[in-house]
C-alpha angles and dihedrals in degrees: 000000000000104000090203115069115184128197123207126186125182143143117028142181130236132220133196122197091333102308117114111239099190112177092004097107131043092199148351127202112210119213123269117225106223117183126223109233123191117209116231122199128175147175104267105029122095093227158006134285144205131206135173115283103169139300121285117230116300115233143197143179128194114193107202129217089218149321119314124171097203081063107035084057091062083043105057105058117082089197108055123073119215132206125243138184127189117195129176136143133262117210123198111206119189121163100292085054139242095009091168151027111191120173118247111199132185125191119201125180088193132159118216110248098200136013112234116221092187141251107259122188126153122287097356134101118270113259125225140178129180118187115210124201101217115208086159125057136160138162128199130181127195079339090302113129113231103170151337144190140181125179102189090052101040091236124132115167133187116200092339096314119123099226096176090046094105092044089053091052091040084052103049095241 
């Protein structure tokens, strides 16, 4: 029995309100949550602390293969949030080998934030980026959840758990 296990994750698909887009996209960037801390200092304690405030924006950037009007339809209204879906599989190696393939799943509700015309040079491929604003964000692995967040809605949860559930009630909403 091997004592190291190694994940390794790499290559993914995206999806967009449902539809596959498979070698549309050379890379996407998922948002990172980043929480808001304020510091708290008082007579009496030898330092100084930090607590949970709020969650900063949640951004994300898509870098396309080409031009592709199903997509540059979704693309090019700044109403309008689309739904994306980013999958890929995580394999576990120990000595004996790839031992497991678990899906790793991410869910976004995003809005474009710009409309890429494109880069254009000579003999080279066109180059594209979109930049995406997340209200909506949810990982799952192996259909475990791990977390979600959604700004619009005041609900952050950690492996299932609402830990935003008493603020909402001490709130009124």
């Amino acid at each position: 029995m091997s004592k190291i296990a190694i994940n390794r994750l790499a290559n993914a698909n995206i999806y967009m309100d449902g539809g596959s887009l498979l070698g549309r996209a050379e890379e996407i960037d998922l948002p990172q949550v980043k929480h808001k801390m304020i510091e708290h200092k008082g007579l009496g304690m030898v330092g100084t602390a930090e607590f949970f405030s709020g969650v900063e924006k949640m951004e994300c950037k898509i870098k396309w293969a080409s031009l592709y009007p199903e997509v540059l339809l979704s693309v090019a209204n700044p109403f309008k949030s689309v739904r994306l879906q980013v999958r890929s599989s995580l394999e576990t190696y120990t000595g004996q080998g790839r031992v497991a393939e678990t899906p790793v799943a991410v869910f976004m509700t995003a809005t474009f934030k710009d409309f890429p015309l494109g880069s254009f040079k000579q003999h080279e491929a066109v180059s594209l980026e979109s930049n995406l604003a997340v209200t909506h964000a949810k990982m799952e692995i192996g259909g475990l959840p791990i977390f979600e967040l959604d700004v619009m809605e005041n609900i952050y949860k950690v492996a299932g758990s609402d830990v935003l559930e008493r603020y909402r009630i001490n709130i009124g909403g």
